[in-house]
C-alpha positions, 0 to 999 in steps of 0.5 A: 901771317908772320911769327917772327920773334914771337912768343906764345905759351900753350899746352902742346907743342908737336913736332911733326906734320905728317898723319901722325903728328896731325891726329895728335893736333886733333886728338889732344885739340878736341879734348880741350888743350891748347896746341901749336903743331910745326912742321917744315914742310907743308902737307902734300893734300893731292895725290897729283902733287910733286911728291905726293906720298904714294903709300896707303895707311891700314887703320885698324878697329882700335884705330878707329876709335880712336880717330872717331873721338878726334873728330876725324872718322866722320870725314875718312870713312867715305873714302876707307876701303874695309879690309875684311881678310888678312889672307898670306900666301906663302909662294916660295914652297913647292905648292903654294900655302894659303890661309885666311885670317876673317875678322868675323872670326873674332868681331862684327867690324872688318879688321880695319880700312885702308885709306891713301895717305894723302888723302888722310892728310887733306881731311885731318888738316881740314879737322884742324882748321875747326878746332880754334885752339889748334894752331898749324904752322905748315912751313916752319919747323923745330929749331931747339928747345930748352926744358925747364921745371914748368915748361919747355922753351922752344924755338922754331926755325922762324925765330918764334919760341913757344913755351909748351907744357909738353913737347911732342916729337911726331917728326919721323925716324930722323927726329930734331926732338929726339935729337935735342933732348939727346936720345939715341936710337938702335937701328937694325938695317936689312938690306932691303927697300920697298918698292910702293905703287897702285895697280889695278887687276881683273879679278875683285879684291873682295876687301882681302888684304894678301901678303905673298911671300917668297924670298926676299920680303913680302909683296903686299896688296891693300884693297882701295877703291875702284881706279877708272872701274876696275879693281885697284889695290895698293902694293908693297913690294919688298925686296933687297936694296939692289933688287929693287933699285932695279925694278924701280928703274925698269920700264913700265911694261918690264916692271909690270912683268915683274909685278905680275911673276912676284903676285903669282897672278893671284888677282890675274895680271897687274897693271900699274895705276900709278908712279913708283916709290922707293922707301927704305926698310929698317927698324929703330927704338928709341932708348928712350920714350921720354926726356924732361917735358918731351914725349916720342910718339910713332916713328921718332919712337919706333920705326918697323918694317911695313908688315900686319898694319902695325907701324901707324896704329903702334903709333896711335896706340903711343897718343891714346896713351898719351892722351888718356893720362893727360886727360886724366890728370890735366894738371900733370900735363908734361910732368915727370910722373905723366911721362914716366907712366908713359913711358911705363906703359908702351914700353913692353908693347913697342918691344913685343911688336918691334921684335914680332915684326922682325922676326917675321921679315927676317923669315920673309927675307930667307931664300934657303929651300929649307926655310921656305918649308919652315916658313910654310909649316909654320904658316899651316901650323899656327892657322890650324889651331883655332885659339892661336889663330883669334889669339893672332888676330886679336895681337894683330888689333892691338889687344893684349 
Protein backbone atom coordinates (compact mmCIF):
# COMPACT_ATOMS: atom_id res chain seq x y z
CA UNK A 1 0.00 0.00 0.00
CA UNK A 2 1.58 3.19 -1.04
CA UNK A 3 1.33 6.48 1.23
CA UNK A 4 2.47 8.72 -0.99
CA UNK A 5 1.61 12.72 -0.61
CA UNK A 6 -0.93 11.30 1.91
CA UNK A 7 -2.39 13.28 4.60
CA UNK A 8 -4.18 11.65 7.65
CA UNK A 9 -5.21 13.34 11.00
CA UNK A 10 -4.96 10.77 14.29
CA UNK A 11 -4.27 11.11 17.66
CA UNK A 12 -0.47 9.79 18.11
CA UNK A 13 2.26 9.76 15.96
CA UNK A 14 5.26 7.64 17.35
CA UNK A 15 8.50 7.75 16.10
CA UNK A 16 10.42 4.85 16.82
CA UNK A 17 9.96 0.78 16.03
CA UNK A 18 11.90 -0.57 18.19
CA UNK A 19 10.33 -2.50 21.79
CA UNK A 20 9.84 0.67 23.13
CA UNK A 21 8.02 2.36 20.30
CA UNK A 22 5.92 -0.93 19.76
CA UNK A 23 4.47 -1.01 23.38
CA UNK A 24 3.38 2.40 22.89
CA UNK A 25 1.44 1.59 19.81
CA UNK A 26 -0.21 -0.90 21.79
CA UNK A 27 -0.61 0.68 25.16
CA UNK A 28 -2.13 3.89 23.79
CA UNK A 29 -3.94 1.73 20.79
CA UNK A 30 -5.87 -0.47 23.45
CA UNK A 31 -6.94 2.46 25.46
CA UNK A 32 -8.80 3.89 22.30
CA UNK A 33 -6.45 6.46 20.60
CA UNK A 34 -5.96 6.46 17.05
CA UNK A 35 -1.96 5.93 16.36
CA UNK A 36 0.14 6.01 13.48
CA UNK A 37 3.81 4.55 14.42
CA UNK A 38 6.86 4.85 11.65
CA UNK A 39 9.93 3.40 11.79
CA UNK A 40 12.42 3.30 8.93
CA UNK A 41 13.54 -0.02 9.36
CA UNK A 42 11.58 -3.06 9.68
CA UNK A 43 11.66 -5.11 12.90
CA UNK A 44 14.10 -8.00 12.92
CA UNK A 45 11.15 -10.94 14.25
CA UNK A 46 13.94 -13.83 13.85
CA UNK A 47 16.48 -14.54 15.69
CA UNK A 48 18.56 -16.13 12.56
CA UNK A 49 17.65 -12.74 10.60
CA UNK A 50 20.98 -10.44 9.42
CA UNK A 51 21.09 -8.23 12.19
CA UNK A 52 19.01 -9.58 14.58
CA UNK A 53 19.31 -8.13 17.98
CA UNK A 54 20.80 -10.32 20.00
CA UNK A 55 20.07 -8.67 23.53
CA UNK A 56 17.35 -9.92 26.04
CA UNK A 57 15.11 -7.56 27.82
CA UNK A 58 14.38 -7.86 31.95
CA UNK A 59 10.73 -6.84 32.38
CA UNK A 60 10.00 -6.15 35.67
CA UNK A 61 6.90 -6.51 38.10
CA UNK A 62 5.47 -2.84 37.25
CA UNK A 63 6.64 -3.86 33.95
CA UNK A 64 4.29 -6.51 33.59
CA UNK A 65 1.34 -4.48 34.52
CA UNK A 66 1.91 -2.57 32.32
CA UNK A 67 2.23 -4.93 29.41
CA UNK A 68 -0.77 -6.90 30.58
CA UNK A 69 -3.00 -3.76 30.29
CA UNK A 70 -1.79 -3.40 26.39
CA UNK A 71 -2.57 -6.50 25.62
CA UNK A 72 0.94 -7.84 25.15
CA UNK A 73 1.70 -10.09 28.62
CA UNK A 74 -0.57 -12.83 27.44
CA UNK A 75 1.40 -13.41 24.20
CA UNK A 76 5.07 -12.96 26.08
CA UNK A 77 4.70 -15.17 28.98
CA UNK A 78 4.90 -18.36 27.34
CA UNK A 79 8.60 -17.42 26.48
CA UNK A 80 9.68 -15.31 29.93
CA UNK A 81 12.45 -16.67 31.89
CA UNK A 82 11.46 -15.66 35.56
CA UNK A 83 14.16 -14.06 37.43
CA UNK A 84 13.71 -14.91 41.07
CA UNK A 85 17.40 -13.73 42.31
CA UNK A 86 19.39 -10.61 41.42
CA UNK A 87 22.57 -12.28 42.92
CA UNK A 88 26.24 -9.71 42.49
CA UNK A 89 29.57 -11.08 42.98
CA UNK A 90 32.15 -9.07 43.62
CA UNK A 91 35.47 -10.83 41.91
CA UNK A 92 38.04 -8.43 42.20
CA UNK A 93 38.76 -8.57 46.02
CA UNK A 94 40.90 -11.28 47.71
CA UNK A 95 37.99 -13.62 48.34
CA UNK A 96 35.05 -13.53 46.47
CA UNK A 97 31.64 -11.28 47.96
CA UNK A 98 28.52 -12.76 47.25
CA UNK A 99 24.89 -11.83 47.99
CA UNK A 100 21.73 -12.44 46.95
CA UNK A 101 18.91 -9.93 46.72
CA UNK A 102 15.34 -12.82 46.75
CA UNK A 103 12.21 -11.30 45.28
CA UNK A 104 10.44 -13.14 48.21
CA UNK A 105 11.75 -11.07 50.31
CA UNK A 106 9.69 -8.42 49.34
CA UNK A 107 6.77 -9.93 46.84
CA UNK A 108 5.14 -13.48 45.99
CA UNK A 109 6.17 -12.63 42.08
CA UNK A 110 9.77 -12.92 40.79
CA UNK A 111 11.42 -9.51 40.14
CA UNK A 112 10.72 -9.97 36.54
CA UNK A 113 11.05 -12.24 33.25
CA UNK A 114 13.62 -12.07 30.68
CA UNK A 115 12.67 -12.39 27.39
CA UNK A 116 15.09 -12.21 23.83
CA UNK A 117 14.33 -9.10 22.21
CA UNK A 118 13.47 -10.22 18.87
CA UNK A 119 11.12 -12.28 20.02
CA UNK A 120 9.52 -9.25 21.98
CA UNK A 121 9.52 -7.51 18.89
CA UNK A 122 7.48 -10.33 16.42
CA UNK A 123 4.88 -10.79 19.50
CA UNK A 124 4.10 -6.95 19.87
CA UNK A 125 3.80 -6.63 16.09
CA UNK A 126 1.60 -9.49 15.97
CA UNK A 127 -0.46 -7.18 19.09
CA UNK A 128 -0.43 -4.54 16.64
CA UNK A 129 -2.02 -6.24 13.79
CA UNK A 130 -5.18 -6.64 16.14
CA UNK A 131 -5.71 -3.43 17.04
CA UNK A 132 -7.52 -1.76 13.87
CA UNK A 133 -6.71 2.00 15.15
CA UNK A 134 -3.29 1.24 15.13
CA UNK A 135 -1.34 1.76 11.98
CA UNK A 136 2.17 0.47 11.32
CA UNK A 137 4.26 1.69 8.69
CA UNK A 138 7.73 -0.60 8.78
CA UNK A 139 9.79 1.19 6.28
CA UNK A 140 9.05 4.69 6.57
CA UNK A 141 10.42 6.91 8.99
CA UNK A 142 10.27 10.67 10.43
CA UNK A 143 11.45 13.22 7.97
CA UNK A 144 10.07 16.70 10.00
CA UNK A 145 7.53 18.38 11.69
CA UNK A 146 6.02 21.41 12.23
CA UNK A 147 4.07 22.28 15.84
CA UNK A 148 1.07 23.98 15.63
CA UNK A 149 -1.63 25.16 18.44
CA UNK A 150 -3.84 22.30 17.66
CA UNK A 151 -1.40 19.82 16.12
CA UNK A 152 1.89 18.80 14.92
CA UNK A 153 2.14 18.46 11.10
CA UNK A 154 4.53 15.87 10.39
CA UNK A 155 6.08 14.54 7.48
CA UNK A 156 7.39 11.34 6.91
CA UNK A 157 10.40 10.04 4.70
CA UNK A 158 7.64 9.01 2.18
CA UNK A 159 6.56 12.30 1.49
CA UNK A 160 3.19 11.58 3.60
CA UNK A 161 2.31 14.07 6.56
CA UNK A 162 -0.05 13.29 9.33
CA UNK A 163 -1.33 15.82 11.79
CA UNK A 164 -1.01 14.37 15.09
CA UNK A 165 -2.23 15.73 18.46
CA UNK A 166 0.92 14.49 20.19
CA UNK A 167 4.16 13.13 18.61
CA UNK A 168 6.19 10.79 20.28
CA UNK A 169 9.89 10.30 20.00
CA UNK A 170 10.62 6.44 20.88
CA UNK A 171 13.49 6.51 18.16
CA UNK A 172 16.71 5.85 20.38
CA UNK A 173 19.67 8.17 21.62
CA UNK A 174 20.02 9.68 18.02
CA UNK A 175 16.59 10.67 18.13
CA UNK A 176 15.18 12.75 14.59
CA UNK A 177 12.40 14.10 16.86
CA UNK A 178 14.35 15.14 19.67
CA UNK A 179 16.34 16.86 17.06
CA UNK A 180 13.50 18.61 15.13
CA UNK A 181 12.00 19.86 18.18
CA UNK A 182 15.70 21.47 18.91
CA UNK A 183 16.40 19.41 22.08
CA UNK A 184 19.98 18.74 23.32
CA UNK A 185 21.31 15.98 24.88
CA UNK A 186 24.22 15.76 28.00
CA UNK A 187 26.28 12.67 26.95
CA UNK A 188 28.69 10.97 29.46
CA UNK A 189 31.15 8.77 27.71
CA UNK A 190 33.03 5.76 29.84
CA UNK A 191 35.26 4.37 27.48
CA UNK A 192 33.55 1.27 27.38
CA UNK A 193 31.52 -1.22 25.27
CA UNK A 194 29.71 -4.18 25.60
CA UNK A 195 30.30 -7.39 24.28
CA UNK A 196 26.29 -9.08 24.15
CA UNK A 197 25.88 -13.04 23.54
CA UNK A 198 24.04 -16.28 24.59
CA UNK A 199 26.23 -19.23 26.00
CA UNK A 200 25.06 -22.42 27.80
CA UNK A 201 26.62 -23.97 31.03
CA UNK A 202 26.44 -27.13 32.97
CA UNK A 203 25.28 -25.89 36.08
CA UNK A 204 21.15 -24.73 36.32
CA UNK A 205 20.57 -20.92 36.39
CA UNK A 206 18.15 -21.62 38.68
CA UNK A 207 15.97 -18.32 37.46
CA UNK A 208 19.39 -16.13 39.28
CA UNK A 209 20.44 -13.21 37.52
CA UNK A 210 24.27 -12.78 38.60
CA UNK A 211 26.30 -9.75 37.82
CA UNK A 212 30.01 -10.50 38.48
CA UNK A 213 32.17 -7.50 38.84
CA UNK A 214 35.85 -6.85 39.00
CA UNK A 215 37.62 -3.99 37.19
CA UNK A 216 36.42 -2.93 34.08
CA UNK A 217 32.34 -3.32 34.13
CA UNK A 218 30.24 -6.25 35.13
CA UNK A 219 29.96 -9.29 33.39
CA UNK A 220 26.15 -10.09 33.51
CA UNK A 221 24.40 -13.39 33.08
CA UNK A 222 20.36 -13.30 32.50
CA UNK A 223 18.59 -16.61 32.90
CA UNK A 224 16.69 -17.79 29.45
CA UNK A 225 15.46 -20.73 28.34
CA UNK A 226 17.18 -24.07 27.98
CA UNK A 227 19.32 -24.05 24.46
CA UNK A 228 19.32 -27.75 22.72
CA UNK A 229 19.03 -28.98 26.58
CA UNK A 230 21.34 -27.47 28.30
CA UNK A 231 21.26 -24.57 30.33
CA UNK A 232 21.56 -21.05 28.71
CA UNK A 233 21.90 -17.69 30.04
CA UNK A 234 22.18 -14.33 28.03
CA UNK A 235 25.22 -12.25 28.86
CA UNK A 236 26.50 -8.93 29.18
CA UNK A 237 30.11 -8.13 29.37
CA UNK A 238 31.21 -4.96 29.86
CA UNK A 239 34.55 -3.61 29.46
CA UNK A 240 36.95 -0.82 27.69
CA UNK A 241 36.44 -0.12 24.37
CA UNK A 242 39.84 -1.36 23.13
CA UNK A 243 39.39 -4.28 25.63
CA UNK A 244 36.51 -5.33 23.94
CA UNK A 245 37.09 -4.91 20.61
CA UNK A 246 39.79 -7.60 21.31
CA UNK A 247 37.30 -10.22 22.67
CA UNK A 248 35.26 -9.50 20.11
CA UNK A 249 37.73 -10.30 17.25
CA UNK A 250 39.21 -13.56 19.11
CA UNK A 251 38.26 -16.85 17.82
CA UNK A 252 35.54 -18.66 19.41
CA UNK A 253 37.60 -21.14 21.36
CA UNK A 254 39.84 -17.89 22.69
CA UNK A 255 36.65 -15.88 23.52
CA UNK A 256 35.13 -18.56 25.47
CA UNK A 257 38.40 -18.92 27.52
CA UNK A 258 38.17 -15.50 28.23
CA UNK A 259 34.47 -15.85 29.09
CA UNK A 260 35.01 -18.64 31.23
CA UNK A 261 38.39 -16.59 33.33
CA UNK A 262 35.91 -13.11 33.71
CA UNK A 263 32.68 -15.57 35.22
CA UNK A 264 34.90 -17.02 37.74
CA UNK A 265 33.37 -20.34 36.56
CA UNK A 266 30.31 -19.54 38.66
CA UNK A 267 28.11 -21.73 36.54
CA UNK A 268 31.08 -24.23 35.38
CA UNK A 269 32.32 -23.54 31.78
CA UNK A 270 30.67 -21.57 29.12
CA UNK A 271 30.19 -22.10 25.68
CA UNK A 272 29.00 -19.93 23.26
CA UNK A 273 25.46 -20.30 21.97
CA UNK A 274 25.51 -17.77 19.55
CA UNK A 275 27.24 -14.79 17.36
CA UNK A 276 28.74 -11.98 19.15
CA UNK A 277 27.62 -8.14 19.40
CA UNK A 278 29.42 -4.95 20.40
CA UNK A 279 27.08 -1.78 21.70
CA UNK A 280 28.43 1.14 23.03
CA UNK A 281 28.21 2.42 26.65
CA UNK A 282 27.26 6.00 27.34
CA UNK A 283 24.60 7.76 29.50
CA UNK A 284 22.46 10.75 28.01
CA UNK A 285 19.54 13.08 29.24
CA UNK A 286 17.72 15.05 27.30
CA UNK A 287 17.51 18.72 28.50
CA UNK A 288 14.25 18.39 28.13
CA UNK A 289 11.28 15.88 27.97
CA UNK A 290 9.12 17.85 26.34
CA UNK A 291 8.45 20.55 23.29
CA UNK A 292 5.15 21.90 21.63
CA UNK A 293 3.07 18.60 20.86
CA UNK A 294 5.97 16.22 21.36
CA UNK A 295 6.99 13.83 24.31
CA UNK A 296 10.44 11.86 24.64
CA UNK A 297 9.90 8.66 26.15
CA UNK A 298 12.85 5.97 26.67
CA UNK A 299 16.29 6.43 24.94
CA UNK A 300 15.54 9.59 22.94
CA UNK A 301 15.07 10.68 26.67
CA UNK A 302 17.69 8.73 28.64
CA UNK A 303 20.19 6.35 27.69
CA UNK A 304 22.20 4.26 30.85
CA UNK A 305 24.39 1.83 31.01
CA UNK A 306 22.95 -1.72 31.07
CA UNK A 307 23.11 -2.17 34.99
CA UNK A 308 19.82 -3.70 37.42
CA UNK A 309 17.24 -3.90 34.17
CA UNK A 310 16.50 -0.11 34.38
CA UNK A 311 16.97 1.16 31.14
CA UNK A 312 13.73 -0.37 29.35
CA UNK A 313 11.37 -0.49 32.40
CA UNK A 314 12.43 3.56 32.96
CA UNK A 315 11.47 3.56 29.52
CA UNK A 316 7.89 2.09 30.56
CA UNK A 317 7.49 3.76 33.34
CA UNK A 318 7.82 7.40 30.96
CA UNK A 319 4.45 5.49 28.86
CA UNK A 320 2.62 4.92 32.02
CA UNK A 321 3.07 7.95 32.58
CA UNK A 322 2.02 9.10 29.53
CA UNK A 323 -0.54 7.17 29.05
CA UNK A 324 -2.25 7.75 32.59
CA UNK A 325 -2.61 11.52 31.89
CA UNK A 326 -3.98 11.16 28.46
CA UNK A 327 -6.36 8.96 29.81
CA UNK A 328 -7.44 10.90 32.24
CA UNK A 329 -7.70 13.97 30.32
CA UNK A 330 -8.31 12.79 26.37
CA UNK A 331 -9.23 16.05 25.67
CA UNK A 332 -5.50 17.48 26.75
CA UNK A 333 -4.32 15.02 24.53
CA UNK A 334 -0.62 16.92 23.65
CA UNK A 335 -1.52 19.99 25.46
CA UNK A 336 0.89 22.24 27.12
CA UNK A 337 -0.62 21.46 30.78
CA UNK A 338 -0.33 17.14 29.33
CA UNK A 339 3.14 17.76 28.84
CA UNK A 340 4.43 19.83 31.20
CA UNK A 341 2.86 17.50 33.98
CA UNK A 342 4.82 14.84 32.13
CA UNK A 343 7.68 16.34 32.22
CA UNK A 344 6.89 17.38 36.01
CA UNK A 345 6.43 14.05 36.82
CA UNK A 346 9.72 11.98 35.38
CA UNK A 347 11.99 14.30 35.66
CA UNK A 348 13.20 13.42 39.42
CA UNK A 349 13.00 9.69 38.55
CA UNK A 350 15.07 9.61 35.37
CA UNK A 351 17.62 11.79 37.43
CA UNK A 352 17.72 9.56 40.50
CA UNK A 353 18.47 6.39 38.24
CA UNK A 354 20.49 7.99 35.71
CA UNK A 355 22.84 9.13 38.22
CA UNK A 356 22.57 5.59 40.44
CA UNK A 357 23.34 3.74 37.58
CA UNK A 358 26.61 5.70 36.81
CA UNK A 359 27.73 5.60 40.09
CA UNK A 360 27.66 2.24 39.94
CA UNK A 361 29.38 1.54 36.68
CA UNK A 362 31.94 3.84 37.66
CA UNK A 363 32.42 1.79 40.78
CA UNK A 364 32.39 -1.31 38.59
CA UNK A 365 34.85 0.53 36.18
CA UNK A 366 37.61 0.95 39.37
CA UNK A 367 40.67 -1.64 38.84
CA UNK A 368 42.60 0.03 42.10
CA UNK A 369 43.05 -2.66 45.01
CA UNK A 370 41.49 -0.06 47.14
CA UNK A 371 38.21 0.34 45.46
CA UNK A 372 37.83 -3.11 45.07
CA UNK A 373 37.84 -3.43 48.74
CA UNK A 374 35.61 -0.43 48.80
CA UNK A 375 33.37 -1.75 46.49
CA UNK A 376 33.19 -4.97 48.14
CA UNK A 377 32.48 -3.50 52.01
CA UNK A 378 29.85 -1.76 50.53
CA UNK A 379 28.38 -4.69 48.94
CA UNK A 380 28.57 -6.52 52.22
CA UNK A 381 27.48 -3.62 54.19
CA UNK A 382 24.04 -2.34 52.40
CA UNK A 383 23.17 -6.40 52.03
CA UNK A 384 23.34 -6.87 55.92
CA UNK A 385 20.99 -4.27 57.00
CA UNK A 386 17.50 -5.98 56.17
CA UNK A 387 15.53 -2.74 55.66
CA UNK A 388 18.02 -1.08 53.15
CA UNK A 389 18.24 -4.24 51.26
CA UNK A 390 14.04 -4.55 50.52
CA UNK A 391 14.28 -0.76 50.48
CA UNK A 392 16.83 -1.54 47.20
CA UNK A 393 14.96 -3.98 45.69
CA UNK A 394 11.82 -2.43 46.00
CA UNK A 395 14.04 1.14 44.08
CA UNK A 396 15.02 -1.59 41.85
CA UNK A 397 11.13 -2.34 40.80
CA UNK A 398 10.63 1.23 40.34
CA UNK A 399 8.73 2.08 43.89
CA UNK A 400 9.63 5.06 45.45
Amino acid sequence: MSYLMERISTDILIAGGGVAGLTAAAAFGTAGFRVVIVDPTPPITTSDAAGADLRTTAFLQPAQQFLEAAGLWSKLAPYATPLQVMRIVDAGADAHVTRDFNAADISDKPFGWNLPNWLLRREMVARLVELPNVDFRPGTGFARMLARDAAAIVTLTDGSQVDARLVIGADGRGSAVRKAAGIDAKITRYGQKALTFAVTHDAPHDNVSTEVHRSGGPFTLVPLPDHEGRPCSAVVWMDSGTEVQRLAALTDDAFETAANDRSALLYGPLKLASRRSVWPIISQIADSLIAPRTALVAEAAHVMPPIGAQGLNMSLRDLACLLDLATAQPDQLGAPSMLDAYARKRHADIKLRVTGIDALNRASIAGSPVFQTLRSKGIEALYGVSPVRRTLMQLGLGAG
